[in-house]
DORO-54847 format. One record per residue (C-alpha): residue in three letters; residue number from 1; x, y, z. Coordinates in steps of 0.05 Angstrom, whole numbers, plus 5000, padded with zeros to 4 digits. Layout:
  res    n     X     Y     Z
  ALA  NUM     X     Y     Z
...
//
This chain:
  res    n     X     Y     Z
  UNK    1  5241  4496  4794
  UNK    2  5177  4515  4833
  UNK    3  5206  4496  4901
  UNK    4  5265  4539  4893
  UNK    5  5213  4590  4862
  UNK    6  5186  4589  4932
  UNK    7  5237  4618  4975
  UNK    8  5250  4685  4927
  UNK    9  5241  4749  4956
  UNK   10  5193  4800  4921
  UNK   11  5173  4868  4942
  UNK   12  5097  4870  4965
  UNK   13  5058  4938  4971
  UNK   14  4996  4967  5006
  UNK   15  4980  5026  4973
  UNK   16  4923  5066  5021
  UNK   17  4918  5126  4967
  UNK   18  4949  5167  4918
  UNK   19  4962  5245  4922
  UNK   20  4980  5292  4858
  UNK   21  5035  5354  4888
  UNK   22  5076  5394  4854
  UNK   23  5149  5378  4844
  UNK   24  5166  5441  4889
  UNK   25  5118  5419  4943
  UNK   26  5150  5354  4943
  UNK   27  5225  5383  4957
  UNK   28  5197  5433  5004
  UNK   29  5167  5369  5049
  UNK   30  5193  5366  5118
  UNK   31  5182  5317  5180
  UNK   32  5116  5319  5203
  UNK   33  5081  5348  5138
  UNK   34  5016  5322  5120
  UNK   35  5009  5296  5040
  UNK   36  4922  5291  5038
  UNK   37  4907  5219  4994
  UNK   38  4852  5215  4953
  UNK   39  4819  5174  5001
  UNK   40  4765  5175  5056
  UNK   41  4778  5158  5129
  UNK   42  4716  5107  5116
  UNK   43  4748  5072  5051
  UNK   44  4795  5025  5088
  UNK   45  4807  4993  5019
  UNK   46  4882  4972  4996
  UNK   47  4914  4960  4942
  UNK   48  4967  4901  4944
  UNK   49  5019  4902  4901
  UNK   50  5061  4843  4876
  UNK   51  5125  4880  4850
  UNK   52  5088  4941  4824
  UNK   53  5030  4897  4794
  UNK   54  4958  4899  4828
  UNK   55  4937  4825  4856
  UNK   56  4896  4838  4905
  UNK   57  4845  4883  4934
  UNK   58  4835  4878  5013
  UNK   59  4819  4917  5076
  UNK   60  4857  4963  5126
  UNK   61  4862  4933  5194
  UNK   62  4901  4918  5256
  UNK   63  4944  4847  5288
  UNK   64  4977  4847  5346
  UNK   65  4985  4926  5354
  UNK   66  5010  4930  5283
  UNK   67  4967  4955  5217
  UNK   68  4956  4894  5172
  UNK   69  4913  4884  5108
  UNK   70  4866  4828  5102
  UNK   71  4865  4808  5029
  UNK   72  4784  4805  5000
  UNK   73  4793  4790  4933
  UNK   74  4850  4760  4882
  UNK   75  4861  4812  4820
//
């Protein structure tokens, strides 16, 4: 059971902050509008979720020109 387990896709999320706005500022959103987060450009600190449950915290970053998240501790 566990090996075919192993091969199942799951949905995996960094979340780098969280913003309250109103429902009308949300339709009214266009390209290239800015939503502030509730975060500091010096907290790099993510939150990984596993299929909308927390299991890790990690740490903002870059690999090979891309953004990654290096995983500190298991939730």
């Amino acid at each position: 059971i566990m090996d075919s387990l192993r091969d199942t896709p799951l949905a995996v999320s960094a979340i780098l902050g969280q913003a309250d706005i109103s429902l009308r500022d949300l339709l009214d959103l266009q390209s290239g509008d800015i939503i502030p987060l509730n975060t500091k450009v010096a907290d790099r600190s993510v939150l990984v979720k596993v299929e909308n449950q927390d299991w890790f915290n990690g740490e903002l970053g870059a690999r090979k020109k891309r953004y990654a998240v290096r995983i500190n501790k298991i939730l």
